[in-house]
C-alpha positions as CSV (number, residue, x, y, z in Angstrom):
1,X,-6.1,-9.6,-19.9
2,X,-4.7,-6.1,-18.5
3,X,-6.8,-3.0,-19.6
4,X,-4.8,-0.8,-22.5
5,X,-5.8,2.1,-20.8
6,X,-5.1,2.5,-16.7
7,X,-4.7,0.1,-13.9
8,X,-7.9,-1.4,-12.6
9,X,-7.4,-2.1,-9.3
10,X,-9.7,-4.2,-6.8
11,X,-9.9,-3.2,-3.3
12,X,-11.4,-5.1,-0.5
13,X,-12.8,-3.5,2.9
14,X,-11.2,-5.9,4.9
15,X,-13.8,-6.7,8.2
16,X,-16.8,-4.8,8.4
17,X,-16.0,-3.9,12.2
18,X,-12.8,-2.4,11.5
19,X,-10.6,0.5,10.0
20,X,-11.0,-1.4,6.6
21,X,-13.9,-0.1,5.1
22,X,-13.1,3.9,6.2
23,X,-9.5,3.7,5.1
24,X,-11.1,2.3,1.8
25,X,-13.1,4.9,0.7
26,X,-10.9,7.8,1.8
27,X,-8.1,6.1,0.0
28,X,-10.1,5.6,-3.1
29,X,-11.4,9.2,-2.9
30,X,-8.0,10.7,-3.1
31,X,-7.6,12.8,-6.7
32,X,-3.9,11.3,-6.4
33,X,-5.6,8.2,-8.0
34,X,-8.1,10.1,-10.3
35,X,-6.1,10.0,-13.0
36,X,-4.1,7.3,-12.8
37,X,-6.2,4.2,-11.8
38,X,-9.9,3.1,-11.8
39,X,-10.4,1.7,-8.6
40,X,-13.3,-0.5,-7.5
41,X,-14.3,-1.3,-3.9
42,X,-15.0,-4.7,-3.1
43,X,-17.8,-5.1,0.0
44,X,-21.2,-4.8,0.8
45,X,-22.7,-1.8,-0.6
46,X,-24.3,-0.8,2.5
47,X,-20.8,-0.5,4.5
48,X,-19.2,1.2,1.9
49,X,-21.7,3.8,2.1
50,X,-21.7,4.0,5.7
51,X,-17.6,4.1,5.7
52,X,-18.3,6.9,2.9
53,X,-20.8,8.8,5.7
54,X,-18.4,8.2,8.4
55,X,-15.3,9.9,6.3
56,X,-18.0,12.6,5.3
57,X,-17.2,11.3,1.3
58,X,-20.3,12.6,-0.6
59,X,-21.5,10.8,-3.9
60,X,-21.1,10.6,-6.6
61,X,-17.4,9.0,-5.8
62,X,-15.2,8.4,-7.4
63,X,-15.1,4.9,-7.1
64,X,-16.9,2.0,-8.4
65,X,-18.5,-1.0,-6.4
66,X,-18.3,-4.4,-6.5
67,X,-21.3,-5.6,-4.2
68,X,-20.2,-8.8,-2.1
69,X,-22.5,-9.7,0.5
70,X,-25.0,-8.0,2.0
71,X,-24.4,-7.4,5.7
72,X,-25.9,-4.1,6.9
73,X,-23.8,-1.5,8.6
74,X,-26.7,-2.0,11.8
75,X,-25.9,-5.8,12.0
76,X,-22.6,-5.6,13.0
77,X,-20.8,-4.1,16.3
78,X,-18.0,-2.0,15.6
79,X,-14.6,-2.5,17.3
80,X,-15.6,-6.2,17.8
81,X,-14.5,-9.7,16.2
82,X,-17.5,-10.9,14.6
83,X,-18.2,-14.1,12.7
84,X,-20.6,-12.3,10.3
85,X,-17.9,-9.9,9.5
86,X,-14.9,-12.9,9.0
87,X,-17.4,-14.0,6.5
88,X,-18.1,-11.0,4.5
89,X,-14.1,-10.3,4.6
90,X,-13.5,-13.0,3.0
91,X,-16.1,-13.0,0.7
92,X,-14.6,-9.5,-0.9
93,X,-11.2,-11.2,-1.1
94,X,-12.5,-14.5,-2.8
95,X,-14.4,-12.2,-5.2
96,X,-11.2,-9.9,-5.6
97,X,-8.8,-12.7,-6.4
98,X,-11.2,-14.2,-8.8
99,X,-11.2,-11.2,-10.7
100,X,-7.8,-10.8,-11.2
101,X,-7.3,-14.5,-11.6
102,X,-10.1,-13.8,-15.2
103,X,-8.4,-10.7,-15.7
104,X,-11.8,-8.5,-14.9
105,X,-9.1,-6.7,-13.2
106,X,-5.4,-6.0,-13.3
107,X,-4.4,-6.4,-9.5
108,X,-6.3,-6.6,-6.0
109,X,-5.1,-4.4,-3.1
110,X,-6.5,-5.8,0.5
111,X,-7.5,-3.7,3.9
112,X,-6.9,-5.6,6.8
113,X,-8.7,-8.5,8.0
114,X,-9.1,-10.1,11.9
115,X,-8.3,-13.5,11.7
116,X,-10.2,-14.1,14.6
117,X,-13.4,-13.2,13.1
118,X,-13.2,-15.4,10.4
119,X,-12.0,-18.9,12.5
120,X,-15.2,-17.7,14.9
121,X,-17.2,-19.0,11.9
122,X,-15.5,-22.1,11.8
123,X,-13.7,-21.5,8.7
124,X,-9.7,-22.3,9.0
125,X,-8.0,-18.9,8.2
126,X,-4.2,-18.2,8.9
127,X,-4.2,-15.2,6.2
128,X,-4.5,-13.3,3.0
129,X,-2.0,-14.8,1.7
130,X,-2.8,-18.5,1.9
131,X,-6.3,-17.8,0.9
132,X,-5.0,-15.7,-2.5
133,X,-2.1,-18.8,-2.6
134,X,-4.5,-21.3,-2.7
135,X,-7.0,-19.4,-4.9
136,X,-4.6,-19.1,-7.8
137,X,-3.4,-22.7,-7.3
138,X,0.3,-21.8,-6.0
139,X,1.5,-24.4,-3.6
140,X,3.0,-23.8,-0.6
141,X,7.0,-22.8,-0.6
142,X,6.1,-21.1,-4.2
143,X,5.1,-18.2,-2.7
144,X,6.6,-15.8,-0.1
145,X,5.8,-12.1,2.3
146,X,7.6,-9.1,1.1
147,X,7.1,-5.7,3.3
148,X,8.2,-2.5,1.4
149,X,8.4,1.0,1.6
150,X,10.0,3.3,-0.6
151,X,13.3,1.8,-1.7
152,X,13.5,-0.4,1.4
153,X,12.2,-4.1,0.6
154,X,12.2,-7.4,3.0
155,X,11.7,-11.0,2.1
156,X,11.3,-13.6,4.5
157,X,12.5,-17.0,4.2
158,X,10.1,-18.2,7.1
159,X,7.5,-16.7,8.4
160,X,4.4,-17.5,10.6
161,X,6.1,-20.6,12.6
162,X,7.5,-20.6,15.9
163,X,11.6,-19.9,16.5
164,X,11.9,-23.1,17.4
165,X,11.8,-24.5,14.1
166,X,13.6,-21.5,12.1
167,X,16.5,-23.5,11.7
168,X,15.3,-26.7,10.4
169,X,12.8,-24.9,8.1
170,X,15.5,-22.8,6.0
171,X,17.3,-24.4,3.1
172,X,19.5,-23.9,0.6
173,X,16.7,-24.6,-1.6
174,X,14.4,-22.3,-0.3
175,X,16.7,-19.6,0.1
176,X,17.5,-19.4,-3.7
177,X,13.7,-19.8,-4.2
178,X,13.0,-16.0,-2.4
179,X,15.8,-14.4,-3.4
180,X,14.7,-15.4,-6.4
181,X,11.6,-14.0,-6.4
182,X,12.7,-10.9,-4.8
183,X,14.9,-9.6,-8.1
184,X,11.7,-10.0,-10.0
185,X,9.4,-8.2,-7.6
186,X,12.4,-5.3,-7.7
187,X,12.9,-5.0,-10.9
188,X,9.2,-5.0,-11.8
189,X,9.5,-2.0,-10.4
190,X,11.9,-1.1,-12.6
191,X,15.0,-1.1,-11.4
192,X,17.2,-3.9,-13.7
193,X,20.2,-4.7,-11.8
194,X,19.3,-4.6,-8.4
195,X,21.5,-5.6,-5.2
196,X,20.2,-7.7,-2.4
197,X,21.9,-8.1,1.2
198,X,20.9,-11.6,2.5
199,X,21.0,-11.8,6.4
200,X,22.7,-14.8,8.2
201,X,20.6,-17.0,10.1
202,X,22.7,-16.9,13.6
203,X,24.2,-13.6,15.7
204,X,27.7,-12.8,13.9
205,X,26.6,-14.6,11.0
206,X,27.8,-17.9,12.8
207,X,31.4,-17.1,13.3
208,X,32.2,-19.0,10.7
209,X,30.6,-21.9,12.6
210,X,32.2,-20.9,16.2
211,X,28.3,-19.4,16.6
212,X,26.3,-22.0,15.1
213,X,26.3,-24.6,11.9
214,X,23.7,-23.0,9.7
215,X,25.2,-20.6,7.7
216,X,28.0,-22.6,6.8
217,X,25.9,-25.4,5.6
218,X,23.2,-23.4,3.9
219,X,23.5,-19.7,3.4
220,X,27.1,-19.5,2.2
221,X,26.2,-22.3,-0.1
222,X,22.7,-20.7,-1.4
223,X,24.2,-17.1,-2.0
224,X,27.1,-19.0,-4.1
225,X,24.3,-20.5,-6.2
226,X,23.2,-17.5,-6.2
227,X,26.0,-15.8,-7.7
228,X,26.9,-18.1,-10.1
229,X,22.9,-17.3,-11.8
230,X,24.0,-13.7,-12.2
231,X,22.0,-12.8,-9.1
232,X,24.3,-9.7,-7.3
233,X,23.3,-10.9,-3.9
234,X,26.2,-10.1,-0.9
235,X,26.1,-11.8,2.7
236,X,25.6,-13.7,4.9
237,X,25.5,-10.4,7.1
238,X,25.2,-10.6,10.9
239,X,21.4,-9.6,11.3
240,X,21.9,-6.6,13.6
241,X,24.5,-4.7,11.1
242,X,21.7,-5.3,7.9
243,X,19.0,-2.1,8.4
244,X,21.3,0.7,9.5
245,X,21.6,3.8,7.3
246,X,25.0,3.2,5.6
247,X,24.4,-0.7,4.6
248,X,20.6,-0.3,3.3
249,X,21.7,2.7,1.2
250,X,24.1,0.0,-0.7
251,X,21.1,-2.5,-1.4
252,X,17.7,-2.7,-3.0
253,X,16.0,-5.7,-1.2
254,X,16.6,-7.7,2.1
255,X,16.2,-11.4,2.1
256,X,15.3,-11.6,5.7
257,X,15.7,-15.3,7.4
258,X,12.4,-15.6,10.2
259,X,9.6,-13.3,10.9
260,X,11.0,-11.0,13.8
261,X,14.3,-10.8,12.3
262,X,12.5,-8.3,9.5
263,X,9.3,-7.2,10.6
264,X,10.9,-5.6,13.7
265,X,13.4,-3.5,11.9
266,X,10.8,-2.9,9.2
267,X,8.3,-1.6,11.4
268,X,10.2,0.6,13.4
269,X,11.2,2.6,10.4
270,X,8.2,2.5,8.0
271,X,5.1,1.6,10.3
272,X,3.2,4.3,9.3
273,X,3.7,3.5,5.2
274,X,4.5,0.1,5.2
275,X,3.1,-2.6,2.4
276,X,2.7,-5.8,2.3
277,X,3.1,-7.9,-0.8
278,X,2.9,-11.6,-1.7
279,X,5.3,-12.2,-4.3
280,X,5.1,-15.7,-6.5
281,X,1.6,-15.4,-7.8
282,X,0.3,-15.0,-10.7
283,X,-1.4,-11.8,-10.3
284,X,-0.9,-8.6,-8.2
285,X,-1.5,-8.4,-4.5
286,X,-0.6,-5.6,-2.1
287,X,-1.8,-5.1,1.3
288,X,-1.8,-2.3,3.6
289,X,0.9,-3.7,6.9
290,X,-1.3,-3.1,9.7
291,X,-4.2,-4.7,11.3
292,X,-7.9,-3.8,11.8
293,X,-7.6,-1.2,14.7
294,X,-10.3,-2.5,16.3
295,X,-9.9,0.1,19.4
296,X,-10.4,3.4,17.1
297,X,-12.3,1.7,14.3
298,X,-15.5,3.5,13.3
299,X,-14.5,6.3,16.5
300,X,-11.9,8.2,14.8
301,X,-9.8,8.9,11.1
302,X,-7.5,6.3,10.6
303,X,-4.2,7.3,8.9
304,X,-4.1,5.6,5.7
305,X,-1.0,5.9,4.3
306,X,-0.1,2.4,4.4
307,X,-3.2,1.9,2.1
308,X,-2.5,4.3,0.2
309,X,1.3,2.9,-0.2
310,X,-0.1,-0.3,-1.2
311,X,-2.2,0.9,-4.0
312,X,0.8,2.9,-5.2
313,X,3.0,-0.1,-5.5
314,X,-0.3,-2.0,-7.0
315,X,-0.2,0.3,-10.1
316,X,3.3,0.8,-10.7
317,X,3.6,-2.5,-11.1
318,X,0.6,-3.1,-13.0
319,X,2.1,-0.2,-14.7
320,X,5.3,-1.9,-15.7
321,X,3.7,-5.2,-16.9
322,X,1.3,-2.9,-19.0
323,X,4.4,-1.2,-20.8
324,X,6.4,-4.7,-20.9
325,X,3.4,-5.7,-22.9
326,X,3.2,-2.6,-25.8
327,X,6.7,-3.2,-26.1
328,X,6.6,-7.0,-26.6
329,X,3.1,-6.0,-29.2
């Protein structure tokens, strides 16, 4: 159930021992969110307020909280993986997804999390993502990573497997599957016709098979599937020609085909207000597209404009399934 009035979004503090919890609170605290979302902060109470002290945030804030766990601020040792802290991190984003899962919540927006701390409990953690996947029940392949910022927008095909296997794992199948999911993430932000450059799998885009099989075989064939569905999708293009000025202008989302292949472009030219977005589910996730810090965390202000980013793209989507919803009513 989606609130009639403004987005309610859940956000987690990520670990404890990080930037999580101070990027939380400032974000939360900014008036550009006053107005247009309720926001509650999922995490010990006794961090948040610590994070709040730490960001010199005086009550009464202007956020709510959501008390998971109990860990105290003097328990934990900042800048450090911790076990205690994996815990409590995932805690907030069990609690988070549940929410939005019963609709107590129209979307959840996640700080960053250490991997590390959470496997040091003995608990098997690749990622947000899997945990939110497997939360809300959506099998593997169903689901896929989307960075964005502003109007540029990357989907990856594979992701967290080594490039050895990059070939074998990409199918036509698969392809069709995230570019699938891509047009709807796009134009639930409401654009309606958008255009999506799909990269080739090999340098050159295979010379038509002079440079590799691949894209003959499976690309080519996908993006002709694609086509024929009414999907405006153009490619394969060589991977080095896809993010420069004059090609992403032309384009609203990039189906990227392995990890590196995106995330380096991406990063280089929206570190600093990158998002990160699992597309497939059936509920709204963003994430901020950076990790805990851990060398300035608790020391010094972080910059949280990829927070801040995420939470943006958290409402107006929220926003746009609120509006699709009077208008169905």
């Amino acid at each position: 159930m989606i609130t009639k009035s403004k987005p309610h979004i859940a956000l987690t503090i990520g670990d404890p021992a990080g930037i999580g919890p101070e990027i939380a609170v400032r974000a939360a605290s900014d008036h550009e969110f006053a107005n247009i979302a309720k926001i509650t902060l999922f995490g010990s109470t006794d961090i948040i307020k610590s994070a709040a002290k730490f960001a010199n945030i005086a009550e009464p804030y202007k956020f709510s909280i959501n008390p998971v766990g109990s860990l105290q601020f003097k328990e934990i040792t900042t800048g450090k993986a911790n076990p205690k802290c994996g815990i409590e991190a995932r805690n907030c984003v069990i609690a988070a997804t549940k929410d939005a899962i019963a609709g107590k919540v129209d979307a959840i927006v996640t700080s960053p999390m250490n991997k590390a701390s959470v496997n040091m409990a003995k608990i098997p953690f690749s990622g947000h993502t899997e945990l939110i996947a497997e939360l809300c029940d959506v099998p593997e392949g169903d689901f896929v990573m989307m960075q964005s910022a502003d109007n540029l927008r990357v989907v990856f095909v594979t992701t967290h497997i080594p490039i050895s296997k990059v070939a074998e794992s990409i199918t036509k199948k698969r392809i069709i599957k995230v570019t699938n999911l891509l047009q709807d993430a796009i134009m639930s932000e409401g654009i309606n016709h958008p255009s999506i450059a799909i990269s080739a799998i090999n340098p050159h885009a295979g010379e038509d098979g002079f440079m590799g099989h691949e894209d003959e075989v499976t690309t080519k064939p996908a993006i002709k599937k694609l086509l024929k569905n009414g999907i405006k999708v153009e490619g394969p293009f060589p991977p080095d020609t896809l993010f420069i000025k004059n090609t992403l202008d032309r384009f609203d989302g990039i189906v990227a085909m392995y990890h590196d292949q995106g995330h380096i472009p991406f990063k280089m030219l929206a570190f600093d207000k990158g998002v990160n977005s699992t597309l497939g589910l059936p509920i709204i996730r963003t994430s901020v597209d950076h990790g805990t810090a851990f060398n300035i965390a608790w020391k010094t202000p972080a910059d949280t404009g990829s927070l801040k980013a995420a939470l943006r793209l958290a409402i107006l989507r929220t926003s746009q399934k609120m509006n699709q919803q009077k208008r169905e009513d």
